[in-house]
C-alpha positions as CSV (number, residue, x, y, z in Angstrom):
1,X,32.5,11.8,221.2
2,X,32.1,12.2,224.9
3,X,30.2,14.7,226.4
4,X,32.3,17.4,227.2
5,X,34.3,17.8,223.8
6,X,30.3,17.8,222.1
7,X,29.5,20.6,224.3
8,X,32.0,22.9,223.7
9,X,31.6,22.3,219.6
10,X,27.9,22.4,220.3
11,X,28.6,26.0,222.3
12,X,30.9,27.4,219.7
13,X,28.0,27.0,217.1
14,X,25.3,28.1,219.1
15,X,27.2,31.3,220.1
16,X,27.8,32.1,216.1
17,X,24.4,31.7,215.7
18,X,23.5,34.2,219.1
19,X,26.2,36.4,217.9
20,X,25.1,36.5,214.4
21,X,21.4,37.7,215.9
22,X,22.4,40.0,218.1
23,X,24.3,41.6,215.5
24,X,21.2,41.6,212.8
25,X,19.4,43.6,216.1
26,X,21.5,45.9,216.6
27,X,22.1,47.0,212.6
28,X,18.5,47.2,212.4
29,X,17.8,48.9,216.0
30,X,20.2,51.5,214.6
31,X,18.6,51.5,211.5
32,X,15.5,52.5,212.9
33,X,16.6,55.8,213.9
34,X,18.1,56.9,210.2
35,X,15.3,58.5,208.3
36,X,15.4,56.4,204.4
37,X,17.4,53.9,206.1
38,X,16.1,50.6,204.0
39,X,14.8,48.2,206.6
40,X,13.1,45.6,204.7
41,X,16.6,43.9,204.1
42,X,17.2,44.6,207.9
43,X,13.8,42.9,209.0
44,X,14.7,39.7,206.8
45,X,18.5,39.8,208.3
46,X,17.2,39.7,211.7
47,X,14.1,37.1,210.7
48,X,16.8,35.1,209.6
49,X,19.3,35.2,212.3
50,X,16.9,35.0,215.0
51,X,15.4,31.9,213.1
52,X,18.9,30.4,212.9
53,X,19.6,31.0,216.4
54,X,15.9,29.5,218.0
55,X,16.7,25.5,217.9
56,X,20.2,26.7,220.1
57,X,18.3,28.4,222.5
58,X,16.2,26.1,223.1
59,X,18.6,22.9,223.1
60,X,20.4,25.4,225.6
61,X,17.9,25.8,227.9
62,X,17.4,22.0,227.7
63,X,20.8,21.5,228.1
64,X,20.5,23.1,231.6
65,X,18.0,20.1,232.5
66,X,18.5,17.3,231.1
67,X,22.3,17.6,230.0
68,X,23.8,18.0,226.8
69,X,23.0,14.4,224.9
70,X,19.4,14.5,226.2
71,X,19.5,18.3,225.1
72,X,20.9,17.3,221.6
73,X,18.5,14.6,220.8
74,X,15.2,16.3,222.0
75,X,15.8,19.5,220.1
76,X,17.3,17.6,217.1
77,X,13.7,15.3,217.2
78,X,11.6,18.5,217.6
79,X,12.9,19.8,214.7
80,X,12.6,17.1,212.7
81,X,8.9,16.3,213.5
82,X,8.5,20.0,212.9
83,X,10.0,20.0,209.7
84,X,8.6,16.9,208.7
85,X,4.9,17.6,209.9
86,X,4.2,21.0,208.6
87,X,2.0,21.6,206.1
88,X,3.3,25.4,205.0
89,X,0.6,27.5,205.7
90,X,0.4,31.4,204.1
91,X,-0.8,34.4,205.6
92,X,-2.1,37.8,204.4
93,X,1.4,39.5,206.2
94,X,4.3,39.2,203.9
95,X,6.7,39.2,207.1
96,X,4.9,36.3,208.5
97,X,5.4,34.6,205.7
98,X,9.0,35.3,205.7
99,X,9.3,34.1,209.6
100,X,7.7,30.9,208.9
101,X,10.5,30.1,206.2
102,X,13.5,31.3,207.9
103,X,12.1,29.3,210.9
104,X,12.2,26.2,208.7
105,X,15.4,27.2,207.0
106,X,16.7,27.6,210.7
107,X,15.7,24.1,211.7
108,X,17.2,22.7,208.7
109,X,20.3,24.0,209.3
110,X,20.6,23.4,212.8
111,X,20.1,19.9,211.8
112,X,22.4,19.9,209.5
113,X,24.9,21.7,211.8
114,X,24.4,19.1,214.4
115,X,24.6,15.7,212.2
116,X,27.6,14.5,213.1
117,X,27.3,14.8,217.0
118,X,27.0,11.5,219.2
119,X,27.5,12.1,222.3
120,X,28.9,8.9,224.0
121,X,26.9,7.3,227.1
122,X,27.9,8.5,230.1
């Protein structure tokens, strides 16, 4: 696929993802407020969005650089090594705990997400 037709399927995923985020933010910054709101499920929402949404920011900010096909395979081989060379470590904070795997569910998925994209030679 060339380059501009991957970018715009590439952007119209990484915006779900930003949208889906900023959304989790705001239910839970409203949240906040509400005395015996239940935030627990509103921390994990937004650990989980914001987790889904880090490898897009960053392949965005690459994307800015190097341009999209670079962008696309250097985030796509971070989060592989990443996924592939952690050794799951716990900690005595519960939400910690709970960022680590949403960050490894997040790279997962943006792998998945982005299998199919090749990005044609310029």
């Amino acid at each position: 696929m060339n380059a501009t037709t991957a970018a715009d399927g590439l952007a119209i995923l990484g915006a779900r993802a930003f949208t889906t985020a900023a959304d989790a933010r705001a239910r839970l910054n409203g949240a906040l407020g509400a005395h015996g709101a239940y935030l627990p499920g509103l921390m994990d929402e937004v650990l989980t969005a914001e987790a889904k949404a880090k490898p897009w920011v960053a392949m965005s900010k690459r994307a800015e650089r190097l341009g999209i096909r670079e962008a696309l395979a250097k985030t796509r081989q971070e989060a592989l090594e990443s996924l592939l060379g952690c050794g799951f470590s716990t900690s005595t904070s519960l939400v910690v705990n709970a960022a680590n795997l949403a960050e490894l569910e997040g790279l997962r998925r943006f792998l998945a997400a982005t299998e199919s994209f090749e990005i044609d030679a310029d």
